[in-house]
N, C-alpha and C positions, 0 to 999 in steps of 0.2 A: 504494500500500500504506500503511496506517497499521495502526501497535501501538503500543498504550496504555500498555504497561511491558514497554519491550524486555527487561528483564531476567526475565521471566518464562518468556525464548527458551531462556533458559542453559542448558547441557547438560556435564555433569562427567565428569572419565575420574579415577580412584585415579593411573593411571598417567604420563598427561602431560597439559599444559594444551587444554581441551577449547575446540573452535572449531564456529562457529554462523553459517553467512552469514543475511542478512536481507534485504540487496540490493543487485542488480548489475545495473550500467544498463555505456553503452557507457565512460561518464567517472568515472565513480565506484562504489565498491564499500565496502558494509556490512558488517562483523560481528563479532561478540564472542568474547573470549576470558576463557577461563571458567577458573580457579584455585583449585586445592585448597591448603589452608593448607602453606608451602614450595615451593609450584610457580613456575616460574618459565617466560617464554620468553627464552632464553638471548640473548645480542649477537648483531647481525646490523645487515646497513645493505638497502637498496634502490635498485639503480642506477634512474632515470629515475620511482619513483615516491615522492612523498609521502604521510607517513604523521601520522595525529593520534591520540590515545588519548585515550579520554574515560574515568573511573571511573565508574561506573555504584553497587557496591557494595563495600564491605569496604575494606584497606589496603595499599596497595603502597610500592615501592619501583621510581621510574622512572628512567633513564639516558637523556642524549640528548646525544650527542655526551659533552664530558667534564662535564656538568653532572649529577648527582643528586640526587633528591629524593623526599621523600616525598610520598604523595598520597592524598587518599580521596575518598570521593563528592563528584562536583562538580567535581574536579578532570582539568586535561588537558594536555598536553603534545605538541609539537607534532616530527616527525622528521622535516625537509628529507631528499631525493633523496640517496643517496649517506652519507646521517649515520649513524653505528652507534647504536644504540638496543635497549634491554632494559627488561625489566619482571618483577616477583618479587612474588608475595604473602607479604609479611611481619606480614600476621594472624593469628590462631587461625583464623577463619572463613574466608569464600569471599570473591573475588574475582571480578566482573565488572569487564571493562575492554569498551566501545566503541572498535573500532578503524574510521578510515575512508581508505581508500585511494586515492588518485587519480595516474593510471589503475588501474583495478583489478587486480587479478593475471590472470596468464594462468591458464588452466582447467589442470588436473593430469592 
């Protein structure tokens, strides 16, 4: 699979932060998470899978473990197995964030 400008994937909810897979293979797993100006995905950790966040567009506000930071396009952050991690768009605008997963999630 190739796309040109992943962020062209992005898909928005008013209500909570909107998600987009791209792809999932047996070892790793693709997809964006999509923010409305104050949205946020709240703390949370993942036992046995590692997580990276790439920004893609707009301006957030990352947590990884006790570390915070701001971040915008270009920027990524990286959340070992087990580390609590959160993310907030603290823009006017929209937020894409690249998230990629390994192992991927289990299916819902």
């Amino acid at each position: 699979m190739i796309v040109k400008r992943v962020a062209d994937l992005a898909r928005f909810s008013p209500e909570k932060m909107g998600k987009v897979d791209i792809a999932r293979g047996e070892t790793l797993f693709i997809g964006l998470n999509c923010f409305e100006a104050g949205q946020e995905h709240a703390a949370h950790a993942h036992a046995g899978q590692d997580k990276l966040y790439f920004v893609l567009e707009g301006e957030a506000e990352i947590r990884v473990g006790d570390q915070i930071s701001s971040a915008s396009h270009g920027a990524a952050a990286f959340a070992p197995a087990g580390v609590v991690h959160s993310i907030r768009n603290t823009g006017s605008g929209r937020l894409i964030v690249m998230a990629v997963l390994a192992p991927p999630p289990t299916a819902k």
